[in-house]
FIDOLO-551604 format. One line per field, with one value per residue (C-alpha): residue number from 1; x, y, z. Coordinates in steps of 0.25 Angstrom, whole numbers. Layout:
N
num NUM/...
x X/...
y Y/...
z Z/...
***
This chain:
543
num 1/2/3/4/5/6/7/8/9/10/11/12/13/14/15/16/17/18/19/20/21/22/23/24/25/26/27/28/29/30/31/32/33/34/35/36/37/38/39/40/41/42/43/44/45/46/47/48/49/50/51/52/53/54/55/56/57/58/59/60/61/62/63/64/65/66/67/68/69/70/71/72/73/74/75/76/77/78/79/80/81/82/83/84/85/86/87/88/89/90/91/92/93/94/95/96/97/98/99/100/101/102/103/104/105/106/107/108/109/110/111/112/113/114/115/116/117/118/119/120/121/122/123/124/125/126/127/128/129/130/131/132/133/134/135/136/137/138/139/140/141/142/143/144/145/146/147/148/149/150/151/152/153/154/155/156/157/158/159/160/161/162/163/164/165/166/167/168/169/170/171/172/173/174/175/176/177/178/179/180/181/182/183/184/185/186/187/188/189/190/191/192/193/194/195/196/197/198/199/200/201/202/203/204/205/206/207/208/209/210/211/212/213/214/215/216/217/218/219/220/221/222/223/224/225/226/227/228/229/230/231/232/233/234/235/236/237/238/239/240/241/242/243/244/245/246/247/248/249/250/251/252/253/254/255/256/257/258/259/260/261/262/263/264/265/266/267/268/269/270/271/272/273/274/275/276/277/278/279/280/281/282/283/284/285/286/287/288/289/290/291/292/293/294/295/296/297/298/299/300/301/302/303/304/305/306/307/308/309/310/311/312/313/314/315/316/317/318/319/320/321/322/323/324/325/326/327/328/329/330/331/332/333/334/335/336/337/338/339/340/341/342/343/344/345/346/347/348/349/350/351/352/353/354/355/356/357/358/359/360/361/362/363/364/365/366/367/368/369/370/371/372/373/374/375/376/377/378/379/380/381/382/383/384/385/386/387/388/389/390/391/392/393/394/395/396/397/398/399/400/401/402/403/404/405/406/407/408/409/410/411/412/413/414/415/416/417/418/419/420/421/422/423/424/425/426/427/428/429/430/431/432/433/434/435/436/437/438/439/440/441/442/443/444/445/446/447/448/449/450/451/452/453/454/455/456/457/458/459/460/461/462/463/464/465/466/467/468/469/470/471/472/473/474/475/476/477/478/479/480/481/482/483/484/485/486/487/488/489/490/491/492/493/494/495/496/497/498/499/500/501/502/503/504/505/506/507/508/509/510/511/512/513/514/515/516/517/518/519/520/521/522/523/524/525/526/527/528/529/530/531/532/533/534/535/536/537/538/539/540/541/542/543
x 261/251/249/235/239/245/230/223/218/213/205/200/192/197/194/205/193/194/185/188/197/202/210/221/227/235/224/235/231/234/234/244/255/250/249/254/266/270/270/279/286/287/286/290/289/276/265/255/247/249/241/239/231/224/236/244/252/257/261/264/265/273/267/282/276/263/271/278/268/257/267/270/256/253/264/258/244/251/257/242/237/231/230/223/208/207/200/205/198/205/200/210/203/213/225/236/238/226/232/244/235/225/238/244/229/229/243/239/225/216/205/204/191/191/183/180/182/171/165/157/158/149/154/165/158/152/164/171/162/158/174/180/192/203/211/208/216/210/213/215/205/191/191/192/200/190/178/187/189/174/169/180/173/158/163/170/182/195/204/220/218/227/226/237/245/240/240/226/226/222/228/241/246/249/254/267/266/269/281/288/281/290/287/290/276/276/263/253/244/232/220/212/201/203/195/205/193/181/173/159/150/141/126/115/108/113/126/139/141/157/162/173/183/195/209/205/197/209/209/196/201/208/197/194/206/211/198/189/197/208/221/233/246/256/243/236/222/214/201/192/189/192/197/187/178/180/183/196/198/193/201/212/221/217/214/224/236/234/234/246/238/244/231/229/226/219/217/206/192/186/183/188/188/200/209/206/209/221/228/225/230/242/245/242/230/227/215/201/189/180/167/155/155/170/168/156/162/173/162/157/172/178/187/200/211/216/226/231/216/216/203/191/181/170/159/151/139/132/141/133/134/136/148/153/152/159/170/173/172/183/193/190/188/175/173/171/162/162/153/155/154/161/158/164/176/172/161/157/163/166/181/192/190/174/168/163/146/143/134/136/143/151/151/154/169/175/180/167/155/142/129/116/106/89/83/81/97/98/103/96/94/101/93/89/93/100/110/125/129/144/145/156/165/163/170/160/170/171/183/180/168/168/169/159/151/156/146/137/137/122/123/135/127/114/124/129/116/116/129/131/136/124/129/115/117/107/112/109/117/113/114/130/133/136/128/122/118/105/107/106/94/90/91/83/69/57/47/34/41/54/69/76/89/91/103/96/89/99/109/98/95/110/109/101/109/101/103/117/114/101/96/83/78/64/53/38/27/15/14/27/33/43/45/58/64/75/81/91/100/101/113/115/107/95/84/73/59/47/51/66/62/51/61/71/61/58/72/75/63/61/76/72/62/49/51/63/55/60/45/49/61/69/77/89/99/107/108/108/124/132/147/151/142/130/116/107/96/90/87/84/70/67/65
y -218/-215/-202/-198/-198/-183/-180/-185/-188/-202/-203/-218/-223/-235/-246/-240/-235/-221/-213/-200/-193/-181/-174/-165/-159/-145/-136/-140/-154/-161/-178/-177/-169/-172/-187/-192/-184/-185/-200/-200/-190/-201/-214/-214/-229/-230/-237/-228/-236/-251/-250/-262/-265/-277/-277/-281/-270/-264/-251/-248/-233/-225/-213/-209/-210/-204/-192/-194/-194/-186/-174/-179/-179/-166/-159/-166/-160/-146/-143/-147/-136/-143/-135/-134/-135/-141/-154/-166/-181/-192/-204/-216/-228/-234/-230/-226/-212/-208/-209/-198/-188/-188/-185/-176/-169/-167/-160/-150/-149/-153/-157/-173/-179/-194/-201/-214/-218/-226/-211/-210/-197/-189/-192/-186/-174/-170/-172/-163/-152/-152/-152/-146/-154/-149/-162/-177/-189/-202/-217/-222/-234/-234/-223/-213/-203/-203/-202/-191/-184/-185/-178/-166/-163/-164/-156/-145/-147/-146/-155/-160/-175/-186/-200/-211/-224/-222/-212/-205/-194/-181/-185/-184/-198/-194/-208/-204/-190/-193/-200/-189/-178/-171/-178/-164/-158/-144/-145/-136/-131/-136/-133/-146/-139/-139/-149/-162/-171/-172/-182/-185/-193/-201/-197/-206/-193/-181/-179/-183/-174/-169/-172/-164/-164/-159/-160/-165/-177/-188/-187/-191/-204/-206/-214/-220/-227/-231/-235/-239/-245/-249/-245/-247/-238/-247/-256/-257/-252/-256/-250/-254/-240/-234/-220/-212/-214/-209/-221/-220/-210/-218/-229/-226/-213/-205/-213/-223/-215/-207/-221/-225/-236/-239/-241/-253/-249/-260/-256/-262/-261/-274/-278/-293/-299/-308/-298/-288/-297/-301/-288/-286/-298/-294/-281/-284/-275/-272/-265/-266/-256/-259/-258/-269/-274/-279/-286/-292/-298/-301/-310/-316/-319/-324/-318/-322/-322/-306/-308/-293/-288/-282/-274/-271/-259/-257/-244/-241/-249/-259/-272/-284/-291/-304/-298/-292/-306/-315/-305/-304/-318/-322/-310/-307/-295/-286/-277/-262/-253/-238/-228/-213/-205/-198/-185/-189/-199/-212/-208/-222/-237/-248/-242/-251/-255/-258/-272/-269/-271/-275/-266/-256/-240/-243/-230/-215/-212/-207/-195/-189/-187/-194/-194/-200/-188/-188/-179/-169/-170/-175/-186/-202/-212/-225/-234/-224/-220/-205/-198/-199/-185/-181/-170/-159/-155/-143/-135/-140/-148/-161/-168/-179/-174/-168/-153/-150/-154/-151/-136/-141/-134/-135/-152/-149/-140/-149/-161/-152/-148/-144/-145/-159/-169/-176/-190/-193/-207/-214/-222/-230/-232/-245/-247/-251/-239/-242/-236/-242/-236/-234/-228/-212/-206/-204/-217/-222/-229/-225/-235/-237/-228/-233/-229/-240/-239/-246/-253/-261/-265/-267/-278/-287/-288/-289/-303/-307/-317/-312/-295/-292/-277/-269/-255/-253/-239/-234/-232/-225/-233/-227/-237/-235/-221/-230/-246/-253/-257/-264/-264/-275/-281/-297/-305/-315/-327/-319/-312/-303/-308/-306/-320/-313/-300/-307/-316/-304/-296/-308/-311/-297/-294/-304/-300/-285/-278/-274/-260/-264/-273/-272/-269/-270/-275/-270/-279/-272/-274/-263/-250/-237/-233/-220/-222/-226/-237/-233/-237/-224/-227/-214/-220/-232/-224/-218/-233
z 136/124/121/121/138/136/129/141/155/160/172/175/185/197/187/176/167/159/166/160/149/147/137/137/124/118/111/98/100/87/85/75/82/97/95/82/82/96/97/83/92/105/100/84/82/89/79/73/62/58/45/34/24/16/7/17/18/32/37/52/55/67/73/67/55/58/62/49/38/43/42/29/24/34/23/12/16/21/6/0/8/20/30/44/43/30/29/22/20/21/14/18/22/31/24/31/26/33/47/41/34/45/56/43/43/59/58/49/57/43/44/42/35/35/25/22/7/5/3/-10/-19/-15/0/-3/-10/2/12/2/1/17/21/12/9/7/4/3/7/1/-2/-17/-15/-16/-27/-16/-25/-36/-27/-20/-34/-39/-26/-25/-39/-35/-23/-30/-22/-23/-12/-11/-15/-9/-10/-3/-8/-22/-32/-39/-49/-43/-29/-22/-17/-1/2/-8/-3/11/8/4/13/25/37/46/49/59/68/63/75/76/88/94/90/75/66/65/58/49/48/39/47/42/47/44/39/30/25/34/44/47/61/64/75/81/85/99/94/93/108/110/105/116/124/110/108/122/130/118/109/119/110/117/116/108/103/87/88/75/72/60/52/40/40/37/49/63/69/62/72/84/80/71/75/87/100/96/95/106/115/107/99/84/72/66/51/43/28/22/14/17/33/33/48/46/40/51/61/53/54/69/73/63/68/83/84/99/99/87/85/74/71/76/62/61/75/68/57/66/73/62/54/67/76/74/88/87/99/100/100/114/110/102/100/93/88/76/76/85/92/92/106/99/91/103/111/99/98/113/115/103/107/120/118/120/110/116/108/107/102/97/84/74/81/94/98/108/116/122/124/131/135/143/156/151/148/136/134/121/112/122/119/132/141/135/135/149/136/136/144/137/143/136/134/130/123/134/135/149/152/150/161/161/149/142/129/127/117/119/122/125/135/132/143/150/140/130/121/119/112/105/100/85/84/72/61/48/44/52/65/67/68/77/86/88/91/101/108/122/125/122/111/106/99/93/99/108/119/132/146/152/167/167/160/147/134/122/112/104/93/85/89/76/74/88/84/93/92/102/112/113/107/101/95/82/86/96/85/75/86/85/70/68/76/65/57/44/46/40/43/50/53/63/61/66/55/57/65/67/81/85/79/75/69/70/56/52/40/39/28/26/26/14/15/19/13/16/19/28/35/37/40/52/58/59/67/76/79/83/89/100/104/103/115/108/106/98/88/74/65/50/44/29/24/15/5/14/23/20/26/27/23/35/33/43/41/37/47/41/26/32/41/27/20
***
């Protein structure tokens, strides 16, 4: 029996479906030592990681050897002065030392800080003066070191420098390192309640904000991983992320291995359909999450026979219907999207036991309770459009959900208001009880009267054969308050032109109600992004 089962209580309801879920854990909970290191302790051989890489080189990884060289890098760290509290980034891509420093980090309870490499300089600076580093972790590629180095010294800092598989002047190689390390580790206490992990958000306004959250927030995952992503005890989950974004930690570590689920690793810069499919029809992957762009190019490539694929979840952006329909009718599989933040864990999906609705959040998580507030707070009708809003339990805490803004206690308050988790998500419940949603409410275009949310907007442009990539945001109208605009970039063999621009409009339009009309089109070389490649909808108003 997995082991997230000691952690929780299932109640299900006459059909077999989750109804509820609740958790129970010692006030010392601890990932590392609670779930890591008992399952080393239990079942030795039991597979943790399967990890690969373009090179074709291979690696398959026990939870004995989890057990193993986290301690080793967790004395590695210790003699460097690592202590609890501190706060250290790791910067690994998907190489597999990530997966040993971040248990290494959690036994010494450190604070880990992800971060993705394709951070520029001055990203770093600012990550490093807001956190306080104390140590960084980071890969070799990318010049990840030298931008590492510059920013330390824009930043006045000082920080304990490793790197891994190579060695770069300046930095200690922990790959060789660990090799060498002792392997025996005494637990160091730790409380549930102490800062596990950072991470820097990125907002389409202002500076990232930090996320921050506690020991407690792997078993939220739970839910994640067994009724989402349908990972089975003795199966090979394989999610498409890099590991320096949260849904590393959806997909990747947590939920998995607390249903007894190995990881599939893929190390890789460039997405390539064929070689992804390659390596899960290779390693036997049971179980796939990735985000709506890889099952469109999926689509479009051609979707080869993946016999072992039992599953397939997505979140991150908007599923096309036509993508969902193609991909269902060549697996035969339906694709079950999800929907939460970096804030939070899964807050809503198409879980097991559900026929999964295409373009549709699915319902909220039997974890947590959501309701869809107005303005005034109270609740919405059926149809109506509201904010997603998790309602703590009655002793006003909610796991799952972050604990803190980084110095920012005042942000943190105001998402807190009344009592309440406010997302900043706008959504819908249709009359068969599942929930659609219509984007941030800053983002929600009033125009002539009615709220339109730009993604409705955005799924029909996409079905355009000459729009590559689009953002609809509301501009001023002195008729309207607000005009709908598009801005949209070409694909090749196009090019911009009133006669383009017309037909766009036309095409969308008569498939579109009237409130929903697009009024003025920008054609543009590209979007306005954060790093984690989302469309700066703000910059886009101010053009």
């Amino acid at each position: 029996m997995a082991i997230y089962t000691k952690f929780c209580n299932e109640i299900f309801d006459n059909n077999g479906n989750l109804e509820k879920i609740t958790l129970s854990y010692p006030d010392n909970f601890n990932f590392a030592y609670d779930v890591v290191d008992e399952v080393a302790k239990d079942e030795p051989d039991k597979r943790a990681i399967v990890w690969c890489n373009v090179e074709g080189e291979e690696k398959i990884f026990t939870f004995a050897d989890l057990r193993t060289y986290s301690n080793r890098i967790a004395n590695i760290f210790k003699a460097s002065g690592i202590g609890k509290g501190d706060r250290v980034m790791l910067v690994l891509k998907r190489h597999y030392e990530y997966w040993f420093a971040a248990i290494a980090l959690h036994k010494l309870g450190a604070v880990m800080i992800p971060a993705t490499h394709m951070l520029t300089v001055s990203d770093f600076v600012y990550r490093i003066k807001a956190s306080g580093v104390k140590g960084i972790v980071c890969t070799t590629m990318d010049d990840v070191p030298g931008k590492v180095t510059k920013a330390l010294e824009k930043a006045g800092a000082k920080a304990k420098l490793w790197t891994v598989q190579k060695n770069i002047e300046g930095f200690e190689n922990l790959t060789t390192l660990m090799e060498t390390a002792s392997d025996e580790f005494e637990r160091i206490e730790t409380k549930v309640t102490d800062p596990m992990m950072l991470y820097f958000t990125s907002g389409t306004t202002g500076f990232p904000k930090g996320v921050i959250h506690d020991h407690s927030y792997p078993l939220a995952h739970i839910v994640t991983a067994k009724y989402w992503q349908q990972a089975e005890d003795g199966g090979l989950h394989f999610t498409v992320a890099e590991t320096g974004w949260a849904k590393a930690s959806w997909g990747k570590m947590y939920g998995q291995w607390l249903v007894g689920s190995a990881v599939m690793v893929y190390d890789f810069d460039n997405f390539e359909p064929k070689q992804l499919t390659a390596v899960i029809n290779k390693y036997g992957v049971t179980s796939f999450c990735a985000p709506p762009t890889v099952y469109r190019y999926l689509v479009r490539k051609g979707i080869p026979d993946m016999p072992t694929l039992k599953h397939a979840s997505t979140a991150g952006e908007m599923l096309a219907p036509e993508v969902f329909k193609k991909f269902t009718e060549k697996t035969g599989i339906p694709l079950c999207e999800g929907y939460g933040q970096t804030e939070t864990t899964l807050l809503m999906a198409n879980f097991k036991g559900r026929d999964p609705v295409a373009g549709s959040m699915g319902v909220p998580s039997p974890f947590y309770n959501i309701k869809l507030l107005g303005r005034d707070g109270n609740p919405v009708e059926m149809g109506e459009v509201g904010e997603v809003c998790v309602i703590p339990d009655d002793s006003g805490r909610q796991v799952g959900v972050f604990t803190g803004y980084l110095d920012n206690q005042e942000q943190y308050n105001y998402v807190w208001r009344g009592g309440v988790y406010h997302t900043g998500d706008a959504a819908y419940m249709d009359e068969n009880g599942n929930y659609w949603f219509h984007g941030r409410f800053d983002d929600i275009i009033k125009t002539g009267g009615f709220r339109v949310g730009p993604y409705e907007v955005e799924n029909v442009l996409m079905e355009h054969s000459a729009v590559v990539e689009c953002s609809v945001v509301g501009v001023p109208d002195t008729l309207r308050g607000q005009a709908i605009k598009a801005f949209i970039v070409l694909g090749s063999g196009y090019k911009a032109s009133t006669e383009l621009e017309l037909e766009i409009k036309n095409f969308c339009n008569q498939k579109l109600a009237e409130y929903k009309w697009i009024r003025l089109v920008e054609f543009v070389d590209e979007m306005p992004k954060t790093i984690s490649g989302k469309i700066k909808k703000t910059e886009l108003r101010l053009k």
